[in-house]
Backbone as CSV, one residue per row, in Angstrom:
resi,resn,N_x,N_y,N_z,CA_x,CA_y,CA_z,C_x,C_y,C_z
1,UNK,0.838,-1.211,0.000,0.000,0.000,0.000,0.866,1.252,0.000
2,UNK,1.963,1.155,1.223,2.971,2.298,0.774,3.549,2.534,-0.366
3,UNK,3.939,1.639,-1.069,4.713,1.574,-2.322,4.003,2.273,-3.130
4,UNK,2.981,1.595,-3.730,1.348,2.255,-4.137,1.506,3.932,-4.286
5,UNK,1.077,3.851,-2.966,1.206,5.812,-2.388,2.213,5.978,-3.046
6,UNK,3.651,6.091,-2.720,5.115,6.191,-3.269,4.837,6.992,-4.607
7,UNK,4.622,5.471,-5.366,4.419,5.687,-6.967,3.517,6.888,-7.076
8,UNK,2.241,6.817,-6.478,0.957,7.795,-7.019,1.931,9.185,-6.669
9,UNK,2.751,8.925,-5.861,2.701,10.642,-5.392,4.163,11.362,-6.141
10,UNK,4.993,10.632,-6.550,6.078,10.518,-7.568,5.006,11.273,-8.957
11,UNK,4.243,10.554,-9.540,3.872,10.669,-10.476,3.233,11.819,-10.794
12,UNK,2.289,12.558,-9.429,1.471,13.691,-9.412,2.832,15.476,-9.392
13,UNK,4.034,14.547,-9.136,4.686,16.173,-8.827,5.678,16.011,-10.113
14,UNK,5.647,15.181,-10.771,6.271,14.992,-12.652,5.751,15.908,-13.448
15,UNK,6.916,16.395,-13.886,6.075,17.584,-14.397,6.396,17.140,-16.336
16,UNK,5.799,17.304,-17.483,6.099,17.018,-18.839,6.593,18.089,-19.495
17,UNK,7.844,18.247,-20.660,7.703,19.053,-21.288,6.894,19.319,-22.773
18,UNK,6.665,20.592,-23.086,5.698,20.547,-23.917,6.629,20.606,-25.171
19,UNK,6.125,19.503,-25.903,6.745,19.244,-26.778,6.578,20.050,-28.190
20,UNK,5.409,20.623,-28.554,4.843,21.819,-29.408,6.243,22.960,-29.212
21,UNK,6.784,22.946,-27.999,7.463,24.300,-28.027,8.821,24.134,-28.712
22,UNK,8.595,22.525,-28.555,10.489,22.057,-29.309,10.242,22.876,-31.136
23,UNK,11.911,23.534,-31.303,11.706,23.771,-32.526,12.612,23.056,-33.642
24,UNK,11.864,22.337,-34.058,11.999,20.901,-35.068,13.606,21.201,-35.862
25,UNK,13.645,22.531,-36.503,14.866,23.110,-37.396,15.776,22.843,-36.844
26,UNK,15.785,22.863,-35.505,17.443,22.879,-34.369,17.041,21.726,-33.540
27,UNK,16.338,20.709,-33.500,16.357,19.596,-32.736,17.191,18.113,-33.140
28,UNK,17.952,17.647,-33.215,19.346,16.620,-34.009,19.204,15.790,-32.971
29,UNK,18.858,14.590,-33.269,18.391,13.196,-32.359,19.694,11.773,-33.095
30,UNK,20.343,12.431,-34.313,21.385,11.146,-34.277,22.698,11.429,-33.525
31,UNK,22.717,10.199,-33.397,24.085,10.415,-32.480,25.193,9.774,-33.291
32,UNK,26.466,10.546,-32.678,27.763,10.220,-33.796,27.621,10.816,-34.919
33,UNK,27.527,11.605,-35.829,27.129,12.114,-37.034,28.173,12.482,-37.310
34,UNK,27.942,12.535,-39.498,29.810,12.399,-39.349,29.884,13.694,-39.842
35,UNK,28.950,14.518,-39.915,29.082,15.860,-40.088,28.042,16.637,-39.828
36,UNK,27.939,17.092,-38.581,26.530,17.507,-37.557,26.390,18.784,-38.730
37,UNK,27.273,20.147,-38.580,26.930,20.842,-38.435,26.384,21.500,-40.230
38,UNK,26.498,20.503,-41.594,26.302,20.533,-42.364,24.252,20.002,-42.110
39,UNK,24.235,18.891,-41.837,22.793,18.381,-41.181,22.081,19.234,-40.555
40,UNK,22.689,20.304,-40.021,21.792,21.120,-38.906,21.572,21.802,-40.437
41,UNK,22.580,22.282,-41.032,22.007,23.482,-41.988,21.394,23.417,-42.562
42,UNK,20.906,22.183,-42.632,20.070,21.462,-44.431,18.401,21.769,-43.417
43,UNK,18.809,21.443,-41.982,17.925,21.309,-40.783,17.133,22.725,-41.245
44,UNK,17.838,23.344,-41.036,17.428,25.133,-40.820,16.654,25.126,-41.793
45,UNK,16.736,25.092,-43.283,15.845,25.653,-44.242,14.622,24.900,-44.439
46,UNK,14.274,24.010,-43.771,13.037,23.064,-44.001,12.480,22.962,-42.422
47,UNK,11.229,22.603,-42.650,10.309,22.078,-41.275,10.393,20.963,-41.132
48,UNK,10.828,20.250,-42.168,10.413,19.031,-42.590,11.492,18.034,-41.503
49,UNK,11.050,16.493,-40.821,11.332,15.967,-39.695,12.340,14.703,-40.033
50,UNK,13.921,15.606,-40.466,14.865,15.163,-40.732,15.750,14.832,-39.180
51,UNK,16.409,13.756,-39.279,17.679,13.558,-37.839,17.204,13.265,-36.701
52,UNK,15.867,12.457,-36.879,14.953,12.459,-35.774,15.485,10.411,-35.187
53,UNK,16.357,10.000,-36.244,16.931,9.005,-35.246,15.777,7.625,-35.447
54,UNK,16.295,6.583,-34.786,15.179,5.350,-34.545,15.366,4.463,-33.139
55,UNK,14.677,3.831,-33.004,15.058,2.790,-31.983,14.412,1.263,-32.486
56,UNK,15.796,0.988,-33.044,15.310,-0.651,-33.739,14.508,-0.134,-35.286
57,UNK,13.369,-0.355,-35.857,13.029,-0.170,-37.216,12.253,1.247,-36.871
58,UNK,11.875,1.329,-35.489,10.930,2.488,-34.901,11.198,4.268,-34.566
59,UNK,10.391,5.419,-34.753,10.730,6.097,-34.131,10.819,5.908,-32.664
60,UNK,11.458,7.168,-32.505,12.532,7.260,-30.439,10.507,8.070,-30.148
61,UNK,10.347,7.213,-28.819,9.081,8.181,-28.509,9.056,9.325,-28.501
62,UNK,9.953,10.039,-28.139,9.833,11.806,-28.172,9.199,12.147,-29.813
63,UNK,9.766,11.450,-30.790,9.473,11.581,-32.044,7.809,11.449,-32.332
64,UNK,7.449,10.390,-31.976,6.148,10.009,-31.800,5.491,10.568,-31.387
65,UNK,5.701,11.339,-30.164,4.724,11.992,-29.300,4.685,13.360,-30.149
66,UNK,5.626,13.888,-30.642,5.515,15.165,-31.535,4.674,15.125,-32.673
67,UNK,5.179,14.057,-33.193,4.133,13.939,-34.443,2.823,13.815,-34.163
68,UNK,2.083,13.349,-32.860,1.024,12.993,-32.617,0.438,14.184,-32.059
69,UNK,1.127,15.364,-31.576,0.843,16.416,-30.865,0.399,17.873,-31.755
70,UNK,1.473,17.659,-33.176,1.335,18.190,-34.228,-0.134,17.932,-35.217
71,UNK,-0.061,16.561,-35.274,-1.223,16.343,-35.854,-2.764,16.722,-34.857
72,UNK,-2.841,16.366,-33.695,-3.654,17.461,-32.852,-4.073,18.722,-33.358
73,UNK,-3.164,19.251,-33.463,-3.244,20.600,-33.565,-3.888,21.192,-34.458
74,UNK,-3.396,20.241,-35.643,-3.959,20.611,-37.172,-5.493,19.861,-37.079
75,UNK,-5.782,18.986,-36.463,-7.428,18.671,-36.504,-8.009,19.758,-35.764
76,UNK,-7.322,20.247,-34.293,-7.979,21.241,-33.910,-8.511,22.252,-34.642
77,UNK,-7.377,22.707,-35.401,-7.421,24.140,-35.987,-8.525,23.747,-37.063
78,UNK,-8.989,22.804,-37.470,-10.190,22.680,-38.363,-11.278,22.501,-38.098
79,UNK,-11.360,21.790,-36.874,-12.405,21.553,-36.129,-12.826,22.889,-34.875
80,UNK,-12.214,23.698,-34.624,-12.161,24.981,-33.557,-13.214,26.052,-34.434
81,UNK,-13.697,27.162,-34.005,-13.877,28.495,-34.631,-12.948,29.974,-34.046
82,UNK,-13.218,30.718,-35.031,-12.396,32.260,-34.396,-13.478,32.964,-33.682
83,UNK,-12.789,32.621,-32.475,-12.834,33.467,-31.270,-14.160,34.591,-31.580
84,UNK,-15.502,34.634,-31.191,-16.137,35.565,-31.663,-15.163,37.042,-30.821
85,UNK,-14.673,36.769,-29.959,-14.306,38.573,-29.312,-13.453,39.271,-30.234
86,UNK,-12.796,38.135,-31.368,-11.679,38.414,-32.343,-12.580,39.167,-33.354
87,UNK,-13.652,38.643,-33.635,-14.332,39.032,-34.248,-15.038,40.817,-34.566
88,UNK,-15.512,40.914,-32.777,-16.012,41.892,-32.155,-14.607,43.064,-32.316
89,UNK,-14.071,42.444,-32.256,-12.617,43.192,-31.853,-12.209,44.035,-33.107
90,UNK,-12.114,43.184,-34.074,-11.774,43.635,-35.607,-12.776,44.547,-36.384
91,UNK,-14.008,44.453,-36.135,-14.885,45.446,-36.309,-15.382,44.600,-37.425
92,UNK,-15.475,43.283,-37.747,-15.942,42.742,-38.782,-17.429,42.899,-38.963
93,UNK,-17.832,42.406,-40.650,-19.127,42.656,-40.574,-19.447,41.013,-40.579
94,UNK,-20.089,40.582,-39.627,-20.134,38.953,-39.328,-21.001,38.303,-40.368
95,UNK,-20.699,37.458,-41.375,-21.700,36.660,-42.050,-21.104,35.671,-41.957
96,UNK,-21.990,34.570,-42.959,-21.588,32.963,-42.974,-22.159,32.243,-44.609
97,UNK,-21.764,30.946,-45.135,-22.237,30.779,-46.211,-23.619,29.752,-45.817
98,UNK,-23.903,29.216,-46.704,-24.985,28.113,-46.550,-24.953,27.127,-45.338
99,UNK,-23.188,26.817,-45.260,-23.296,25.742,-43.798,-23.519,25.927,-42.912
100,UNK,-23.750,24.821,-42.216,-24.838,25.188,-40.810,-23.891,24.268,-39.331
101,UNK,-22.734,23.476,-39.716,-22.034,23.255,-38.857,-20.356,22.897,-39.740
102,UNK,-19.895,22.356,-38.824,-17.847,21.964,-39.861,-18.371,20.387,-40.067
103,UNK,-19.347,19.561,-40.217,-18.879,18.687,-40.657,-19.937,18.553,-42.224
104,UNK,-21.191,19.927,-42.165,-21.533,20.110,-43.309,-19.988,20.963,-44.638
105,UNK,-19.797,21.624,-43.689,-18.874,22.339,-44.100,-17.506,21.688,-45.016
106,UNK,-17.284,20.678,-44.431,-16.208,19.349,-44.963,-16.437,18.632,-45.796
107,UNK,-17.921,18.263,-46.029,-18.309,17.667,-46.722,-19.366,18.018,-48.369
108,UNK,-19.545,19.268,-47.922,-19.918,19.928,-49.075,-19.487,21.799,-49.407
109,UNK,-18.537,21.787,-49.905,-17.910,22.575,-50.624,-18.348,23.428,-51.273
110,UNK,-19.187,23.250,-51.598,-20.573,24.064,-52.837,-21.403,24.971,-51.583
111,UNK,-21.931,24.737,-50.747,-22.667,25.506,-49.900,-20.934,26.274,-49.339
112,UNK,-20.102,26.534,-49.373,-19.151,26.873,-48.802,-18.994,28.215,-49.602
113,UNK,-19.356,28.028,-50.534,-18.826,29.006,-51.695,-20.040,30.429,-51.846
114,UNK,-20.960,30.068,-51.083,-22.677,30.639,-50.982,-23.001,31.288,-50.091
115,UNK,-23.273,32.627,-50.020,-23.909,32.950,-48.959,-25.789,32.626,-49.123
116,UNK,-26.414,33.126,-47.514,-27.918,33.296,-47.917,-28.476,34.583,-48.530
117,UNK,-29.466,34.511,-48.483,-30.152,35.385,-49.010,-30.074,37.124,-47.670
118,UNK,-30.228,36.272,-46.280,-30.111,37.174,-45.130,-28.415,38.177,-45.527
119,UNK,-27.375,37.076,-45.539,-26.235,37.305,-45.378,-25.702,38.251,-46.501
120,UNK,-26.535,38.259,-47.703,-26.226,38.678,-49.045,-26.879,40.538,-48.539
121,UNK,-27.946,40.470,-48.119,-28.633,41.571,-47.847,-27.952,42.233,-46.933
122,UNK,-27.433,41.604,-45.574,-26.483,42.070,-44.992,-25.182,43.055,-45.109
123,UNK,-24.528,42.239,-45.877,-23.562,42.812,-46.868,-23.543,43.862,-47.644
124,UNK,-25.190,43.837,-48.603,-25.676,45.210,-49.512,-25.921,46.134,-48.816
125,UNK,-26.811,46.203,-47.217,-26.463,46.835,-46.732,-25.193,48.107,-45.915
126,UNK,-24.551,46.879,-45.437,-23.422,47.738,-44.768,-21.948,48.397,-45.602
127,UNK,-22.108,47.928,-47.265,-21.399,48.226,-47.989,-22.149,48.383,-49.152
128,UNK,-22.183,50.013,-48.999,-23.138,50.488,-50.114,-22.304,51.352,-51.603
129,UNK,-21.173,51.471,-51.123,-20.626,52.452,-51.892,-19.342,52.063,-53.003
130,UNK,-19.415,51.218,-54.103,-18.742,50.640,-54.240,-17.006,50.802,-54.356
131,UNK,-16.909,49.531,-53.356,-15.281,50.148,-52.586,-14.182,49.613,-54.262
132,UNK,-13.049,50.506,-53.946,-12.109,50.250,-54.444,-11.735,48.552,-54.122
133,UNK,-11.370,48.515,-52.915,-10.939,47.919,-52.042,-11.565,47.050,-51.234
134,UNK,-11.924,45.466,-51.543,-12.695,45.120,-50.384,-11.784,43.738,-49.954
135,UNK,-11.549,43.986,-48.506,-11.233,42.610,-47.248,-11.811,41.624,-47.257
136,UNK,-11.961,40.402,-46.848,-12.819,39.639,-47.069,-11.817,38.625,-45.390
137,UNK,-12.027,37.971,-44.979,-11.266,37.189,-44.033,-12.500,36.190,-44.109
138,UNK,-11.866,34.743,-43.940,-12.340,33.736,-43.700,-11.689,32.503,-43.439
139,UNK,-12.497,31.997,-41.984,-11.725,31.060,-41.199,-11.624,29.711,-42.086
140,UNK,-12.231,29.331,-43.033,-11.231,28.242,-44.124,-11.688,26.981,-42.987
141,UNK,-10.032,26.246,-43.374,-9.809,25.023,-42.705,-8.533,24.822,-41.815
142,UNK,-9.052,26.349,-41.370,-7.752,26.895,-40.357,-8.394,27.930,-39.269
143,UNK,-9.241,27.445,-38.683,-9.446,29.236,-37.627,-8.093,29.424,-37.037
144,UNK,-7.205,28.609,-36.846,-5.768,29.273,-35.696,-4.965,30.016,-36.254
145,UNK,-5.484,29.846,-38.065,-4.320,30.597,-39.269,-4.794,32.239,-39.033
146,UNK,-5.985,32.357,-39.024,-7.298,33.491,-38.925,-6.152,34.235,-37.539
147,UNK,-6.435,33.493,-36.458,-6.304,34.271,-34.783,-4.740,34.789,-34.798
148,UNK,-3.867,33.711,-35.460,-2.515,33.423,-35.212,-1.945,35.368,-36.137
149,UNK,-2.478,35.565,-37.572,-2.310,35.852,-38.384,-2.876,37.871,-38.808
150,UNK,-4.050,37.297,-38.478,-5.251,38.818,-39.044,-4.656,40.235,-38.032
151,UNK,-3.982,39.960,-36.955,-4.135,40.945,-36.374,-2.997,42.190,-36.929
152,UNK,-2.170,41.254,-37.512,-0.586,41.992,-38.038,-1.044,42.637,-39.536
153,UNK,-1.775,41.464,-40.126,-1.847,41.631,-41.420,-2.653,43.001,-41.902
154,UNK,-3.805,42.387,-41.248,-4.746,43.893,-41.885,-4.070,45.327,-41.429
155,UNK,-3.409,45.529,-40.094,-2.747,46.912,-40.268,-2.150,47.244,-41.369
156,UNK,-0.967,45.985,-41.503,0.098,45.983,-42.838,-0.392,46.562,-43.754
157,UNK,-1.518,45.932,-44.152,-2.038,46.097,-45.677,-2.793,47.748,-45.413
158,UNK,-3.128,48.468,-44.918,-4.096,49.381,-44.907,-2.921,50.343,-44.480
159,UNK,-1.933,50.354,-43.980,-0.753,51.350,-43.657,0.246,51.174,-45.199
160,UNK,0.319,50.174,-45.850,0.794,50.053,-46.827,-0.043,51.253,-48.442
161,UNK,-1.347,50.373,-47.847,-2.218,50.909,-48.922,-2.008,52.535,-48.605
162,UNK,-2.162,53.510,-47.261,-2.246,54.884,-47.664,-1.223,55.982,-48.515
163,UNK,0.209,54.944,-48.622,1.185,55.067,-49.449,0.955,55.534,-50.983
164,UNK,-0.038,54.463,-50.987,-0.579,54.544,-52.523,-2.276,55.737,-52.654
165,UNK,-2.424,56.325,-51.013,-3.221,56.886,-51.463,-4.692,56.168,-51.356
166,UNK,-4.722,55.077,-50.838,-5.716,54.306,-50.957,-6.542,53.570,-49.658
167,UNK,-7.464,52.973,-49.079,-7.589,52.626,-48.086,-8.930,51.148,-48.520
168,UNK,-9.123,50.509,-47.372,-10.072,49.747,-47.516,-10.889,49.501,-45.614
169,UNK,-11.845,50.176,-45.834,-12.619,50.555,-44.181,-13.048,49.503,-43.765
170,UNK,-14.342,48.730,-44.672,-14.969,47.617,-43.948,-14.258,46.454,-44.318
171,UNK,-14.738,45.837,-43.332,-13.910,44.741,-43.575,-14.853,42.787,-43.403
172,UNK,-14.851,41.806,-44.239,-16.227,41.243,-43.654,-15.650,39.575,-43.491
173,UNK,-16.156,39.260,-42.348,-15.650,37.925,-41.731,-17.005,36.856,-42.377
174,UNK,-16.262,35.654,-43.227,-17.207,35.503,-43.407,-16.956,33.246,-42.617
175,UNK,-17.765,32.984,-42.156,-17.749,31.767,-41.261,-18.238,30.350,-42.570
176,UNK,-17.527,29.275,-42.626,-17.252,28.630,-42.798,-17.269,28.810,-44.821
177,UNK,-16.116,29.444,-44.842,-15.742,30.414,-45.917,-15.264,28.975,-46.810
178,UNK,-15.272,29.066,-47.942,-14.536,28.322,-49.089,-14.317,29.293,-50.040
179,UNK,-12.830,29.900,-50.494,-12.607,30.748,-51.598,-13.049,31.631,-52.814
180,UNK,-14.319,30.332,-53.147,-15.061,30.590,-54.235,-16.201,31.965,-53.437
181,UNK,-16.367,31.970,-52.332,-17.296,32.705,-51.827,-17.005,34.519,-52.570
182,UNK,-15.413,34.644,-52.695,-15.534,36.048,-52.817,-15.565,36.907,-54.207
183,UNK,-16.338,35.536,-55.175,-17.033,35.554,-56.355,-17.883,36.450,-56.023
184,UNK,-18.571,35.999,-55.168,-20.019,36.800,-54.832,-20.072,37.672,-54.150
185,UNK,-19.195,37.619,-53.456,-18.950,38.991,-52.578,-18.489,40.436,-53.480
186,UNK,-17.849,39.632,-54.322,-17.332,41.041,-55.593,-18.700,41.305,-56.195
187,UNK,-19.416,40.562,-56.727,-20.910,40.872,-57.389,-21.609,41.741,-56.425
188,UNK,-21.407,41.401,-54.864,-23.330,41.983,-54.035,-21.853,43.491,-54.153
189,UNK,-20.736,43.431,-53.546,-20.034,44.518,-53.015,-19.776,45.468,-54.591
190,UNK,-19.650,45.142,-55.158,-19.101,46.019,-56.714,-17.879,46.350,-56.748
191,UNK,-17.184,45.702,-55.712,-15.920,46.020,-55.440,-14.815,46.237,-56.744
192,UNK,-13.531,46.872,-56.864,-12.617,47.022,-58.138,-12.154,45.378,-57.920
193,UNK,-11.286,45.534,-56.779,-10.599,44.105,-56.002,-10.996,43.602,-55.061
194,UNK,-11.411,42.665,-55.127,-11.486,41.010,-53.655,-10.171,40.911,-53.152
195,UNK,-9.791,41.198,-51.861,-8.695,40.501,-51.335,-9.554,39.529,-50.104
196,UNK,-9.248,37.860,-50.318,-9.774,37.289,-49.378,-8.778,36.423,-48.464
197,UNK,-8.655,37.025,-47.026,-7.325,35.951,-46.476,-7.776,35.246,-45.478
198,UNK,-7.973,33.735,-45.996,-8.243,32.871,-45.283,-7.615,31.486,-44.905
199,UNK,-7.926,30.886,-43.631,-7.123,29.598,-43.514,-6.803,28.339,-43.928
200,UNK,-5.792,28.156,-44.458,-5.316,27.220,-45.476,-5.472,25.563,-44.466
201,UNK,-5.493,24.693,-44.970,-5.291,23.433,-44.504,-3.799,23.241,-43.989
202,UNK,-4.306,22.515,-42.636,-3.347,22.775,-41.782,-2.281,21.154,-41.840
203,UNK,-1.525,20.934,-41.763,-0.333,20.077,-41.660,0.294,19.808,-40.867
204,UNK,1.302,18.709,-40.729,2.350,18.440,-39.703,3.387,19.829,-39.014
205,UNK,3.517,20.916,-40.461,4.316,21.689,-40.120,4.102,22.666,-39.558
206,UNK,2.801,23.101,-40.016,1.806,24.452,-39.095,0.569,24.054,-39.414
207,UNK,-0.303,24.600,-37.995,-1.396,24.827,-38.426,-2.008,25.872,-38.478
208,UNK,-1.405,27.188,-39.037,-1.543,28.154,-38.312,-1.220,29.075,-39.902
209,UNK,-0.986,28.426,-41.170,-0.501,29.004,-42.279,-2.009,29.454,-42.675
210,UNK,-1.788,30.838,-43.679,-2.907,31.551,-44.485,-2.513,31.918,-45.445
211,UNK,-3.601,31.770,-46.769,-3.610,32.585,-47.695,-4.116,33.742,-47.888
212,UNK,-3.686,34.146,-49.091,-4.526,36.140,-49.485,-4.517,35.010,-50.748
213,UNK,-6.226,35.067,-51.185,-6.758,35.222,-52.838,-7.126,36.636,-52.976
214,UNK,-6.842,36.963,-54.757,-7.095,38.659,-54.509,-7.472,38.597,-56.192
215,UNK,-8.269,38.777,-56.400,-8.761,39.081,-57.725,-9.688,40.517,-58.029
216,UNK,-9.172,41.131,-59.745,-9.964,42.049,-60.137,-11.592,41.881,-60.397
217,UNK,-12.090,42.705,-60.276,-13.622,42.529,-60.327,-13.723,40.952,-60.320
218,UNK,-14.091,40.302,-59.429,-14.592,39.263,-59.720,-15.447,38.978,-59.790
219,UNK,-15.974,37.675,-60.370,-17.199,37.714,-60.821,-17.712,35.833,-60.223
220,UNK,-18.778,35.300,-60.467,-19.446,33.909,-59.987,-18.958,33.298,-61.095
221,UNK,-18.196,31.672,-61.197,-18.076,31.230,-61.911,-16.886,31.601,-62.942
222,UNK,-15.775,32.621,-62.381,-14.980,33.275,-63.215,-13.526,31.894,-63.009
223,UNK,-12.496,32.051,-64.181,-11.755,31.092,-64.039,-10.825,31.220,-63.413
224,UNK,-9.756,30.115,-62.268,-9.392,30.161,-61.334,-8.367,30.862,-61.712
225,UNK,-7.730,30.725,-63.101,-6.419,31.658,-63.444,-6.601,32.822,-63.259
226,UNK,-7.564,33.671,-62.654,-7.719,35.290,-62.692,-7.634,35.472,-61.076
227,UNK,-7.000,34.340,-60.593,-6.709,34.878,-59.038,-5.296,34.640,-58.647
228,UNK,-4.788,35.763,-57.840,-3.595,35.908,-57.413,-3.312,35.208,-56.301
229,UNK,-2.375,34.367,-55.952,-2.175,34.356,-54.479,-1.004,34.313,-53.689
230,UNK,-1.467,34.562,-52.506,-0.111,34.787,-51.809,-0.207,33.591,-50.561
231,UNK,0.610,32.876,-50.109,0.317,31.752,-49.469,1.664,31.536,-48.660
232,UNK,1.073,30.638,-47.828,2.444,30.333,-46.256,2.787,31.576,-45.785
233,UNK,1.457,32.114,-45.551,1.343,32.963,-44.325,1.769,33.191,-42.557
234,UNK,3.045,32.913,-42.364,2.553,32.097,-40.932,3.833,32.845,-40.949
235,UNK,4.533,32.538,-39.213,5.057,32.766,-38.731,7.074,32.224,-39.004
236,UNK,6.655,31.005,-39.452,7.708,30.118,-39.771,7.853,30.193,-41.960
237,UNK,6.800,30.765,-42.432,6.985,31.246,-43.848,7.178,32.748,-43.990
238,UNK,6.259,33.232,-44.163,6.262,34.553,-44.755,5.471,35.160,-43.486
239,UNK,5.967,36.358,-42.563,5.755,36.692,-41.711,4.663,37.488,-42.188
240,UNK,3.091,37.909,-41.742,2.174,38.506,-41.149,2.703,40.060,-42.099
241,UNK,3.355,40.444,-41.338,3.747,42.022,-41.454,4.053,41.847,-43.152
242,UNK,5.004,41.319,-43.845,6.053,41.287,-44.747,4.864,40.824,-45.673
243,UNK,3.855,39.907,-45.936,2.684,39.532,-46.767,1.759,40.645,-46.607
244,UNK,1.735,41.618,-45.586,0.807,42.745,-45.865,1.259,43.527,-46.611
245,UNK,2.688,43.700,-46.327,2.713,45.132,-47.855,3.061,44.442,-48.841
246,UNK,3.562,43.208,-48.900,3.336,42.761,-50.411,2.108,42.667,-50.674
247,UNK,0.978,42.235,-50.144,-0.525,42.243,-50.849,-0.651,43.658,-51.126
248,UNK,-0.528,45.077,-50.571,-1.249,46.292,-50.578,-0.073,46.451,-52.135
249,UNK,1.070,45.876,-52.349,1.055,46.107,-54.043,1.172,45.814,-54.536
250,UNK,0.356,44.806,-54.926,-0.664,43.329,-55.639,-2.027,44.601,-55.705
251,UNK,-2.500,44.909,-54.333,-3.718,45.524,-54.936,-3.565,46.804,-55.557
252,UNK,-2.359,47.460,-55.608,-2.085,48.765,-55.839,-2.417,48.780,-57.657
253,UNK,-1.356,47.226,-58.255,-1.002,47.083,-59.755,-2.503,46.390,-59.772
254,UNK,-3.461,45.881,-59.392,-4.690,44.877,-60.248,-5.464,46.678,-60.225
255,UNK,-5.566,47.354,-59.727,-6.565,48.762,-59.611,-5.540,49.409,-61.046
256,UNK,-4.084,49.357,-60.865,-3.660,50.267,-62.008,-3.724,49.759,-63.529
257,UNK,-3.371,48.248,-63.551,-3.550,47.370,-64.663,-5.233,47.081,-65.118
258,UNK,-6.203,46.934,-63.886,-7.238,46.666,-63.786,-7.046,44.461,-64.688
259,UNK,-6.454,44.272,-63.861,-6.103,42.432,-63.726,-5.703,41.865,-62.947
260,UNK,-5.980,40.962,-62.892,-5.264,39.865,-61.573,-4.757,38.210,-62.276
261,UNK,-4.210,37.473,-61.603,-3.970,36.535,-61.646,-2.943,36.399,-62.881
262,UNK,-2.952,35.533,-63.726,-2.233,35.285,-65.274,-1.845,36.680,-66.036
263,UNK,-3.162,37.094,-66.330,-3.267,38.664,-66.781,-2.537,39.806,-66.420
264,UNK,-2.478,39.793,-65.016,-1.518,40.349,-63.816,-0.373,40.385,-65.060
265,UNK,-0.272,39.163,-64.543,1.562,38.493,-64.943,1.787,38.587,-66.254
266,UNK,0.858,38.941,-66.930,1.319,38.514,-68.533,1.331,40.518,-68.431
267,UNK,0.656,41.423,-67.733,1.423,42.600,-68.396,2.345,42.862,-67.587
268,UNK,3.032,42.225,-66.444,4.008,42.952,-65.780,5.753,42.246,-66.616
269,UNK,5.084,41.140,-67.014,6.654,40.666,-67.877,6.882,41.769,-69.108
270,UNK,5.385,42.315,-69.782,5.586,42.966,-70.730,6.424,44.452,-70.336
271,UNK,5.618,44.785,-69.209,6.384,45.962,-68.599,7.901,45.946,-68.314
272,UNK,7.796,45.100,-68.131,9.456,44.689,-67.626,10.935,44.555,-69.082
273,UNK,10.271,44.109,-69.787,10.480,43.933,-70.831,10.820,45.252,-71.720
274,UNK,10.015,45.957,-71.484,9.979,47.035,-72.419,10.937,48.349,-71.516
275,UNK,10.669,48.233,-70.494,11.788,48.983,-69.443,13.486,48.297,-69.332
């Protein structure tokens, strides 16, 4: 019975480390290596879960438990929502598409892309004037990309944009968002440009990465080559801050070119070209 106790009370003052905080780039699990510090470097430029070692044909548990902790994370972040105070906070104008929970949402794609009829009116309402410039944020298949991400970005882009003279005020959150949605959002809004930055599918390496889609006038049903994007949004890719003023001139050239996507690109080689 003492022993018992012993163990129980050993076990209650063990404390774990959190293994999420290990950072994978600088973590080297072989031993003897016949040239560490070349391995670390190859280490540095990738996420990817090199030098992690074995025991017998198996990963070393620490390995295991990471990978299993990682993958957590990334179901979370798909299965979670953004924070309504994030919401409240940002001054968003709150809508949603056709779905009615995340596992309609997962499974049909097409209502993803849709708002209602309420949500559409919503929208015509509170954006009456047709903007140069319209935001779009949507939590995707990432709300942690959304929380982790929006707060840096949208300054970026709107301190970037007054450079050019330009601004974008409202801004509209839209809940269980699929890309195609800001087809329609360019139609109810009349907007010049859609910029929509939402959460990308999350992975072993982050779950926490976002895209910016950003297209000229867009339209329902328009082809996917007329959208720009900017992607690996995160902390460990392309930092928050550094993707905002590159988007504000992305939107600066689709307003001056009046194009996006292919089109974009096919007059800026010409420009380039001719300069």
């Amino acid at each position: 019975m003492e022993k018992d106790k012993a163990r129980t009370d050993t076990h209650d003052d063990e404390t774990l480390d959190d293994l999420s905080k290990i950072n994978i780039r600088k973590q080297f699990l072989v031993p003897h290596p016949q040239n560490r510090q070349s391995y670390l470097k190859i280490k540095s430029y990738t996420p990817a879960r090199l030098g992690l070692w074995r025991c017998g044909p198996r990963y070393k548990t620490q390995s295991v438990l990471r990978f299993r902790a990682d993958h957590a994370a990334a179901q979370d972040a798909v299965f979670s929502y953004v924070h309504p105070e994030l919401i409240k906070e940002m001054h968003f104008i709150e809508t949603e598409t056709l779905c009615h929970s995340k596992d309609e949402y997962l499974t049909r794609p097409d209502l993803g892309r849709r708002l209602s009829k309420e949500n559409t009116e919503k929208i015509r309402q509170s954006i009456a004037n047709h903007p140069k410039i319209q935001i779009v944020v949507g939590d995707g298949l990432s709300s942690a990309a959304i929380e982790a991400n929006i707060k840096e970005i949208i300054p970026s882009i709107k301190q970037g944009l007054k450079f050019y003279g330009l601004d974008c005020e409202k801004h509209i959150f839209v809940k269980y968002c699929r890309v195609g949605v800001m087809d329609q959002i360019g139609e109810i809004t009349d907007a010049d440009v859609v910029c929509l930055l939402i959460g990308e599918r999350p992975g072993l390496a982050t779950a926490k990465s976002m895209s910016a889609y950003i297209a000229y006038r867009p339209t329902m049903g328009m082809p996917e080559a007329r959208r720009t994007v900017v992607s690996n949004i995160h902390s460990e890719g392309i930092p928050a801050v550094e993707a905002g003023a590159f988007i504000c001139e992305l939107l600066y050239k689709m307003l001056k070119y009046k194009k996006s996507g292919l089109d974009l690109k096919a007059v800026e080689s010409e420009t380039s070209e001719t300069d």
